[in-house]
N, C-alpha and C positions, 0 to 999 in steps of 0.2 A: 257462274255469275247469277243464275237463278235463284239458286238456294243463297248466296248473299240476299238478296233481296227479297226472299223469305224468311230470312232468320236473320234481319239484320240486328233484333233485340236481344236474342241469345248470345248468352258467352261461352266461345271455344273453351272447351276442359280439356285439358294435357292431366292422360288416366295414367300414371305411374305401373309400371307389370311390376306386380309383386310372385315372386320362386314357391312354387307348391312347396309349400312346409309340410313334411315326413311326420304328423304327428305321432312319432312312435313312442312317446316318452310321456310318463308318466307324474310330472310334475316338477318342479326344480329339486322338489328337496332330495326325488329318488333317484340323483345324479351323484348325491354326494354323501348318501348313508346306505344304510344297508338293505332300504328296498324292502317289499312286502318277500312275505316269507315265502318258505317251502323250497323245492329247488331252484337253486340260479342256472342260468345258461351261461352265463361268464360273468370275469372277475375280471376289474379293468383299475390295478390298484386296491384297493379297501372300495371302490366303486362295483359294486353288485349289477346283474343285468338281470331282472326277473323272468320267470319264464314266462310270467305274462306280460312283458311287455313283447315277448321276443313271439306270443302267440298273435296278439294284432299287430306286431310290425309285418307277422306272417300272409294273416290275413288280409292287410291293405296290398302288399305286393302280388299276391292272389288275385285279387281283385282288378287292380292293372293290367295283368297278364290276360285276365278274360277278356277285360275291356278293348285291348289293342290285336286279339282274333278273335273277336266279335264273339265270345261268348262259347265257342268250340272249344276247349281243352279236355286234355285229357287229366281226369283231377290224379292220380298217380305222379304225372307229372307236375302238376302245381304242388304234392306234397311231397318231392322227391329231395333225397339229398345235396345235391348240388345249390337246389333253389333255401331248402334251412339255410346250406350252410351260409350264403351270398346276405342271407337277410341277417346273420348272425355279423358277420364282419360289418355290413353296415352297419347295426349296431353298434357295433365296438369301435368303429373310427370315428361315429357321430361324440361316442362318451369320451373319447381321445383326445378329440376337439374341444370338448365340452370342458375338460378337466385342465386341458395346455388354458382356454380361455379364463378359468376362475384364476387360476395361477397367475394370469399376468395379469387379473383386474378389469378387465374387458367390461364396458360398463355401456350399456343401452338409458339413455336414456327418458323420460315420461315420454317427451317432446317427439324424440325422433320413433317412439311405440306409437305413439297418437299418428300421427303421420304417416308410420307405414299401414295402420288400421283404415285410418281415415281415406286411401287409395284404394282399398279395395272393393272391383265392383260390387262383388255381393253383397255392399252391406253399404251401397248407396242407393239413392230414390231420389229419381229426377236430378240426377248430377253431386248431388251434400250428402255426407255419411250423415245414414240415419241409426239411430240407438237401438229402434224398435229393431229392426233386420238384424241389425249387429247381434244382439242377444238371442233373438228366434235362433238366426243362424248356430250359432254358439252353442247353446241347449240340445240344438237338435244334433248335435257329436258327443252329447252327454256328457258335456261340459260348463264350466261359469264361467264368466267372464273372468275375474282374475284367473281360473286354469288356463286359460286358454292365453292370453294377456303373457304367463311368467313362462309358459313352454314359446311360446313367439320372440320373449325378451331371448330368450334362452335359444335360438335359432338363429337368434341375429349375432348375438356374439360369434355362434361358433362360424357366421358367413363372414365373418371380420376376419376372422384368421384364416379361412378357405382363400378371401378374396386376395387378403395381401400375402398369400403364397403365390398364387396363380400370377399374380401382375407383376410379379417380380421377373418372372421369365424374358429372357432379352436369347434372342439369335442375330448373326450375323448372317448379311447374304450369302458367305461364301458356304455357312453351315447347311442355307436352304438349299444351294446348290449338288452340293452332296448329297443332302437328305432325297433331292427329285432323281437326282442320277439313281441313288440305294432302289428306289420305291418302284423306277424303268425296268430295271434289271431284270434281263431274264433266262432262263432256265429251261432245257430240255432234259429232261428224263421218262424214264421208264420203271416199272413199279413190280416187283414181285410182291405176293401178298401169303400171310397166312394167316387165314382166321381161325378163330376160335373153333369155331362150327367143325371144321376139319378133325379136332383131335378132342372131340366129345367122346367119343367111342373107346378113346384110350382112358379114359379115368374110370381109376375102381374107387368108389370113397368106402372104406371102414365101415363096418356093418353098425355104429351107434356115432358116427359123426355127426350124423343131421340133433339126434337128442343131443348130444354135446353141446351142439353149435346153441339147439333151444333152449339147454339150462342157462349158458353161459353168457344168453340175451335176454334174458326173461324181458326186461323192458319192451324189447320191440315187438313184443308180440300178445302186450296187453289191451285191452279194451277199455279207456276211461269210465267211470262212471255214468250212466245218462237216463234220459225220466223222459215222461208221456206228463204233458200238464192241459190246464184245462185253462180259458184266460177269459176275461173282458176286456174290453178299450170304453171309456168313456172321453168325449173331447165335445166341441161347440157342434160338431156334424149329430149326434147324437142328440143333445138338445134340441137341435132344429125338427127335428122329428116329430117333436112333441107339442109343435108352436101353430099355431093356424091364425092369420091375417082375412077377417073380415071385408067385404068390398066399402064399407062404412069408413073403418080407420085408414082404408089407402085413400079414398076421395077426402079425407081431411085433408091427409096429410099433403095430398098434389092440391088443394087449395092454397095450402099454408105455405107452399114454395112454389108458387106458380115460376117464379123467377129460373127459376133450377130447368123447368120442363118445357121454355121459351127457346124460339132458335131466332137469334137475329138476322139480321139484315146482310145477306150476303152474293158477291159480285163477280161475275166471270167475265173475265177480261183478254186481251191480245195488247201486246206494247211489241216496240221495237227500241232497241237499246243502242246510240251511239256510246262507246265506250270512252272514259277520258276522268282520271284519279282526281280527288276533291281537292289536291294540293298540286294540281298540273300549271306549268307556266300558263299564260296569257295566251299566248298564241297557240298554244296546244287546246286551250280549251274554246277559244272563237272559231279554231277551224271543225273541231267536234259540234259547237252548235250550226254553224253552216251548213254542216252535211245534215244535222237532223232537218234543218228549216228548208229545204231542199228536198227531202222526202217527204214531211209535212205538207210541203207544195203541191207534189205529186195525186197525194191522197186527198188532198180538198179537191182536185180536180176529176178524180176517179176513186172513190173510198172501196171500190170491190178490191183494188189491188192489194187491200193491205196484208192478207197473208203471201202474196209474192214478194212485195216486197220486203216484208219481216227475214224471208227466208232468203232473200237474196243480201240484205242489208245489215238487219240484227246481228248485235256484237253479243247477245246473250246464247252462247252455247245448248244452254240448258232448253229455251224455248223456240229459238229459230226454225229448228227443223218442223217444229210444229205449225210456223204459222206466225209466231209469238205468242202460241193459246198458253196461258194460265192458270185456267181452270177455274173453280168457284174459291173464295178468300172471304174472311170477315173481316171486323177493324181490328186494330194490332194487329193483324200479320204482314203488311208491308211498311217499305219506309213512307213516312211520313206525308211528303209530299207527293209521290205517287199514290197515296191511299187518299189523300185531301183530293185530287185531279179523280180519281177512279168514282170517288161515292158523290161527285159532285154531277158528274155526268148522265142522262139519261141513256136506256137501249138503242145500241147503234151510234153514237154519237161518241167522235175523236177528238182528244184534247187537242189542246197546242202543247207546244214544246215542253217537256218538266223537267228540270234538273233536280237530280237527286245526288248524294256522294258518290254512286257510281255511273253518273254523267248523263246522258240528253237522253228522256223517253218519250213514243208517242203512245198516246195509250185509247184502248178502241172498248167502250165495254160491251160485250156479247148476249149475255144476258143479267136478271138481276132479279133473286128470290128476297120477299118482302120476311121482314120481323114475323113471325107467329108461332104458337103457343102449340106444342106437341099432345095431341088429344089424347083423353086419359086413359083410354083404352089402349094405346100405342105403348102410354109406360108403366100401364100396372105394372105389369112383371117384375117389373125393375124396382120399382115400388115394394111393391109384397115381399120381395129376397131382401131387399135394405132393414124394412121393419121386423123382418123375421130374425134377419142374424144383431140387430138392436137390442130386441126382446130375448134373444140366444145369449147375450154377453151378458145381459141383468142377470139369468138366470143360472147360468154356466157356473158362478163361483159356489153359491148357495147349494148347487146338485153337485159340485165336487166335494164340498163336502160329507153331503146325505154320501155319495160313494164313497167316499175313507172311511166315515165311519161305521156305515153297513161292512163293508170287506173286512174290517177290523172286530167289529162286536157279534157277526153273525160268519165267525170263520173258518163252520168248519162245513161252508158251502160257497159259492158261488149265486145260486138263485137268487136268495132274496137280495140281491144287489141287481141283479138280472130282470126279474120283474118288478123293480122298485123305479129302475126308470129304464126299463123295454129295450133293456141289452142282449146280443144275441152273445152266447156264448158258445166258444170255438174251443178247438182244440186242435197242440201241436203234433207232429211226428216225435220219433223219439230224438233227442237233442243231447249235446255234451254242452259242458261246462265250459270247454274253450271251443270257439266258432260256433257256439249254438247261437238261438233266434227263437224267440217267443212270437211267430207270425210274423212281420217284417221289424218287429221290433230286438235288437241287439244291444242293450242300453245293456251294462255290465251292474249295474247296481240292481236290477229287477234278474238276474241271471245268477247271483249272486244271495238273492232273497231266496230265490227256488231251488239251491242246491245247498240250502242250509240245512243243519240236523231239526230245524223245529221244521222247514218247510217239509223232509222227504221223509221223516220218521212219522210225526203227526197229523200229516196230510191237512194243515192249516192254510187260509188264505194267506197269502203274504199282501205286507201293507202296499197299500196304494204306492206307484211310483210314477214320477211325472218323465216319461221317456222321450217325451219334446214339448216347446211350450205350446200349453193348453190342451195335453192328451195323456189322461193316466191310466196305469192299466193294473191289472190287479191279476192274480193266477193262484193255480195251487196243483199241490201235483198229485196223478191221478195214478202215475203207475213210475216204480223205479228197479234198474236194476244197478247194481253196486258192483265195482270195475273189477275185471274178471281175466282171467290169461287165456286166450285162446288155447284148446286141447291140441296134447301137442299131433295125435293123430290129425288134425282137422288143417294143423300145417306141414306136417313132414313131406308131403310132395314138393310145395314149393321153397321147403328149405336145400331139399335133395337139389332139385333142379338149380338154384343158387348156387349151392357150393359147386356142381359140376360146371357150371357155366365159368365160376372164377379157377377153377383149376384148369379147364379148357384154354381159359387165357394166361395163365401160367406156363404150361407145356407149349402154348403157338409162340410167346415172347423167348421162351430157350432158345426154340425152332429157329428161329427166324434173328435171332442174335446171334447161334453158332453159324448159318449162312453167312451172315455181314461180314463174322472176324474172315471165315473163310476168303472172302470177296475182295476184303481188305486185303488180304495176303498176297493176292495175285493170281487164287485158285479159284476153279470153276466153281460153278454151284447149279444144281438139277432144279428144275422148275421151268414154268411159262411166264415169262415178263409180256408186261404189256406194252401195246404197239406205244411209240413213243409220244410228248407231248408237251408244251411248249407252259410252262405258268412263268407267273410274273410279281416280282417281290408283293406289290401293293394292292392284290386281291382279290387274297387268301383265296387259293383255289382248291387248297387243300387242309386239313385240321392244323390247329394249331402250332401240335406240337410236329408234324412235317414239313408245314413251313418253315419252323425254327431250325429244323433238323436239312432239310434241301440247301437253303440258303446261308445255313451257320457253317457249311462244309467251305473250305479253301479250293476257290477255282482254278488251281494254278496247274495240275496233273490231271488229267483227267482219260478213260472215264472216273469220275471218284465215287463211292459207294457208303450211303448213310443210313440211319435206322429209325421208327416212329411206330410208337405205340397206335393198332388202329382205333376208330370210333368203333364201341360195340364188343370190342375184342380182339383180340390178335395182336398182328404185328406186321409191318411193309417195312421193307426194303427197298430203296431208294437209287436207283442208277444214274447220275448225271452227267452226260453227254457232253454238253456245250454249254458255253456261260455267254451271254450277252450283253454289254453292258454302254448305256447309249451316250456319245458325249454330248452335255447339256451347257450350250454357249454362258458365257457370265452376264450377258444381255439379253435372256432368254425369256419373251413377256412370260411365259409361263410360274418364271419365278417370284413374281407380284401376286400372283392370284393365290401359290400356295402356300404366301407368308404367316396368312391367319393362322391357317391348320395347320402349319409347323409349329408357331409358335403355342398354340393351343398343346399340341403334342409333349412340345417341352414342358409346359406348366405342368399338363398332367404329370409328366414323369418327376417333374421337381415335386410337385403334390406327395405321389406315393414314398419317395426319397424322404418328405415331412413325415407323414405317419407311419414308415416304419423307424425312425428316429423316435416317435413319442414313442411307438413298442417297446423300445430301449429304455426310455425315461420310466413309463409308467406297464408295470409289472401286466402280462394279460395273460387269463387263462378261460379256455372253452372248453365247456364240457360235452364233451365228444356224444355221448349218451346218451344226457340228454335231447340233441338234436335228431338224434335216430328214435327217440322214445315214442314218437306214435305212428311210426313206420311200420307197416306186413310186411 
C-alpha cells in the first residue's frame, strides 16, 4: 500500500519478454541465394550456409558455454566436435524453418516489428522505447538498423511455424498415465565393462598409418592465416582528455541555472492508514472513517502514542512495522490530498482525518528541510564533467574526421594520427581471421580490412572504422604469417595416440559384443560384474545410449542381457535382474502436475517429426570436413 501511495502518478508497464534471437544469420537475402563465397558448411536446398556464418554461430555458442561455468572451460572442448557439429544442425533447422516459412508466405508485419522492438528493455528509457538506445544498441553488434530489423522480421516468421507446431500437441490423461508409470519404472542390473584402456596394448598400427591418416586430413591439421597488428581507438573519452573547464565557465554556468542546483522543500512524515476502496459502499466507508476518528482521538489526547499505534493499527503494510515513518518526500510524490494535509502542517503537528483513494490517513510530520540552493562548491564536479563532455560533442565530430583523414593520407604509419590527437597506440597478440579481436574490438568489417591483400602485403593503415557508435578505430598490420600445415613430425604422436585409442575401442566393442551373443545364448561368460544396482527410467543414471539399451530390453524372461557403447570408449554389458513397474491410480494428483512436461515432451517429439519431414522436402547436405577443418 505504500508504494501505492508513492507512486500513485506513475503508470504500471506490462514489459512483454521477448526469446534471445540466435543472431546467426547473416542478412535475409543470405537465406535464399548463395551466400558469401569460399567454402560452405552446408547446403539446405540451393540455400548455402557459409562458413562464416557457421564461425559466429560457433562463437556465440562458445560464449554461452563460458558464461553458464563461469568462465572455466576447457577450449578443446568448446572447439570439439560434437559442439561444430550441434551448432551446424542448428543451423540447418533455423534455414529449414526459414525456407518451410518463405514458402508459405509467412509475412511479419511493420506493426507487429515495431511492437516487438518497442518491448524490449534494452532499448527503453524511463519506460518508452527510445531511438537513441535502439541504434547504440544496434551498432554496437555491428550492425544497422535495417540489419538488424530484417534478421528479427526473419526470426519471427520462423517462431510462427515453431510455435504452431508445438501448440498443436494434444495428450490424453490416460497417455500421461502411462507416460508417469514408463518414467517410475525401474531396473536392477549389474554391469560388466570393457574399456578401451584394457586392449591398448593389443594394437599394432602399420608402420606409415599415422602419415596416411596426415595426408588424407590435410585440413585438420592446418593453421589459418594470422597477423600481429598495431591499432588506435579514437571515441568522446579521447577528446575529453584534451578539454579543461575553467572555475570562471562553471560559476557561469551554476548562475545561469541556479534552478537546476536548488533542492526544495521537503517533509518527513508518519501516517497511519485505515484501509477502505474509493468505490467502497457507504457503510464500508463510514465504519473505516469511525475507526480512524477514534485513533485520531486517541492521539490528540496522548500524541507520543503515535508510532504504537501506527503499528498496532495501520493498514499500510509497507510502513506500519515502522512506526508509520515515511521518510523525507517532496511535492509530486504523494496523493494529492495527503501531500496538501502533509506541507500544510508545521514540525510535530497531526492532521485530522484525510481521505485519500486509498481511504482514511492520519498524518504526523517529523521533520521538515527548507527550499535551498546546493553550494557551488558541492556541484562543481558535476558541473565540470557536463561542460566537458558538451565541449567533447562539439569537438568529437570535427576530430573524427582530422582521424580518417590522417589514417588515410598518412598510411603508411599510425603516429601522426597518434600524436595529432594524444592517442596511445596498442598492439594485438597474434589473431586469426575467424574468432579474432582487435583488443576488445571484434567488429568483422575492421577484421576484414586487416586481412586484406592491401592491408598484409603493404602494411598500410586501414580506413577508419566506426566499431560502435562514437568509436573508431584504425590498425595496420605489423607482422603476418600466411596459413601453414602443421609438420607432420610435430603431429605424429598425437595422430599415433588417435588412432590407437579408436582401434582400442574397436577391439573392446568386438570383446564385449561376442560376450552379449555368448550371454544371450544361455552360456557363461568370464569376467567381474558389478555389485548390483537399482536405476530408474526417468534419470538417466547411465549414458544414453544404456539407458536406451537397459530399458529398450523386454522384461518378460529374465535374467535378460544387453549391450552399450561406453563414454570414453569401450563397451558394457548390461545384466537385468528385476523389472519394477509401479501401478499409478487414474486419479493420481501426480498426473496434473506432469501434464505440462508431457505435453511439452510431445511437442517436442512432433517438432523433430516436423524437421525431419522438411529433410525430406528440402534436399540437405553437410560438409563433414569442413567442420573438422580447424581441429588438431
Amino acid at each position: 500500500m505504500l508504494e501505492s501511495v508513492r507512486n500513485n502518478k506513475r503508470v504500471a508497464q506490462l514489459i512483454l519478454a521477448l526469446l534471445v534471437v540466435p543472431f546467426a544469420f547473416f542478412g535475409l537475402d543470405s537465406y535464399f541465394s548463395n551466400g558469401p563465397g569460399g567454402t560452405d558448411i552446408a547446403t539446405v536446398a540451393k540455400s548455402k550456409i557459409s562458413i562464416a556464418e557457421f564461425d559466429r554461430a560457433l562463437r556465440e555458442q562458445q560464449d554461452r558455454l563460458r558464461e553458464s561455468m563461469g568462465g572455466q572451460v576447457d577450449r578443446a572442448l568448446l572447439d570439439s566436435e560434437p559442439i561444430r557439429r550441434s551448432v551446424v544442425e542448428g543451423l540447418v533447422n533455423q534455414r529449414l524453418l526459414a525456407l518451410h516459412a518463405a514458402d508459405r508466405h509467412l509475412v511479419v508485419t511493420p506493426e507487429q516489428l515495431q511492437q516487438v522492438i518497442g518491448s524490449v528493455e534494452a532499448f527503453q528509457q524511463d519506460g518508452k522505447f527510445a531511438i537513441e538506445r535502439y541504434e547504440a544498441a544496434v551498432r554496437a553488434q555491428g550492425m544497422t538498423p535495417a540489419m538488424f530489423e530484417s534478421r528479427l522480421a526473419q526470426d519471427l516468421r520462423i517462431q510462427q511455424v515453431a510455435q504452431a507446431v508445438g501448440d498443436s500437441a494434444f495428450v490424453s490423461r490416460e497417455s500421461i498415465r502411462r507416460f508417469m508409470t514408463a518414467q517410475l519404472e525401474e531396473r536392477k542390473i549389474s554391469e560388466l565393462q570393457f574399456p578401451a584402456s584394457r586392449f591398448m596394448s593389443e594394437v599394432k598400427l602399420a608402420e606409415d598409418a599415422a602419415k596416411q591418416y596426415y595426408d588424407a586430413n590435410a585440413a585438420r591439421f592446418e593453421r589459418p592465416s594470422r597477423l600481429r597488428a598495431e591499432y588506435v581507438v579514437f571515441n568522446q573519452d579521447a577528446v575529453l582528455g584534451q578539454i579543461s573547464i575553467s572555475d570562471e565557465a562553471a560559476r557561469k554556468f551554476y548562475e545561469a541555472n541556479a534552478e537546476r542546483f536548488s533542492q526544495p522543500e521537503e517533509r518527513s512524515a508518519r501516517h497511519i492508514l485505515i484501509s477502505v476502496a474509493k468505490d467502497a459502499p457507504a457503510a464500508e466507508v463510514t465504519k473505516a472513517g469511525d475507526k480512524a476518528a477514534g485513533i485520531l482521538k486517541q492521539l490528540r489526547a496522548d500524541p507520543k502514542r503515535f508510532a504504537e499505534l501506527a503499528k498496532a493499527e495501520s493498514q499500510d503494510p509497507g510502513s506500519a512495522s515502522r512506526g508509520g515513518d515515511l521518510g523525507f518526500f517532496g511535492r509530486g510524490t504523494m496523493l494529492k490530498p495527503f501531500e496538501d494535509a502533509a506541507f500544510s502542517l508545521g514540525k510535530g503537528q497531526i492532521s485530522d482525518v484525510v481521505r485519500s483513494d486509498f481511504g482514511f490517513h492520519i498524518i504526523e510530520v517529523t521533520d521538515i528541510r527548507p527550499a535551498h540552493a546546493r553550494p557551488f562548491e558541492e556541484v562543481k564536479g558535476e558541473i565540470v564533467e557536463e561542460l566537458k563532455r558538451q565541449e567533447a560533442s562539439k569537438k568529437f565530430a570535427e576530430q573524427a574526421e582530422l582521424f580518417s583523414n590522417t589514417v588515410y593520407e598518412q598510411s603508411d604509419s599510425l603516429k601522426p594520427v597518434a600524436d595529432a590527437l594524444k592517442l596511445k597506440i596498442r598492439t594485438t597478440d597474434w589473431i586469426e581471421r575467424v574468432g579474432g579481436a582487435v583488443g576488445e574490438y571484434t567488429n568483422e568489417k575492421l577484421l576484414n580490412a586487416l586481412f586484406s591483400d592491401e592491408a598484409m602485403t603493404k602494411g598500410r593503415n586501414v580506413e577508419a572504422v566506426e566499431v560502435s557508435r562514437g568509436t573508431l578505430v584504425s590498425a595496420r598490420v605489423i607482422e603476418h604469417q600466411p596459413a601453414q600445415r602443421a609438420p607432420f613430425e610435430q603431429v605424429k604422436a598425437s595422430i599415433e595416440q588417435q588412432l590407437k585409442t579408436e582401434e582400442a575401442a574397436k577391439l573392446a566393442a568386438a570383446r564385449g559384443e561376442a560376450v552379449l551373443a555368448s550371454l544371450q545364448k544361455g552360456e557363461s561368460a568370464a569376467g567381474e560384474w558389478s555389485a548390483a544396482r537399482t536405476v530408474q527410467r526417468g534419470k538417466s543414471e547411465l549414458s544414453q545410449a544404456a539407458m536406451s539399451a537397459v530399458f529398450g530390453a523386454p522384461g518378460g524372461k529374465l535374467p535378460a542381457y544387453v549391450g552399450a557403447p561406453m563414454q570414453g570408449g569401450g563397451y558394457s554389458v548390461y545384466r537385468i535382474e528385476s523389472v519394477k513397474r509401479p501401478d499409478i491410480a487414474k486419479d493420481d494428483s501426480r498426473l496434473k502436475a506432469l501434464e505440462v512436461q508431457y505435453q511439452r515432451l510431445v511437442g517436442q517429439r512432433d517438432f523433430n517429426a516436423f524437421l525431419s519431414s522438411l529433410r525430406q522436402r528440402y534436399a540437405v547436405n553437410i560438409n563433414t570436413a569442413a567442420i573438422r577443418a580447424q581441429q588438431q
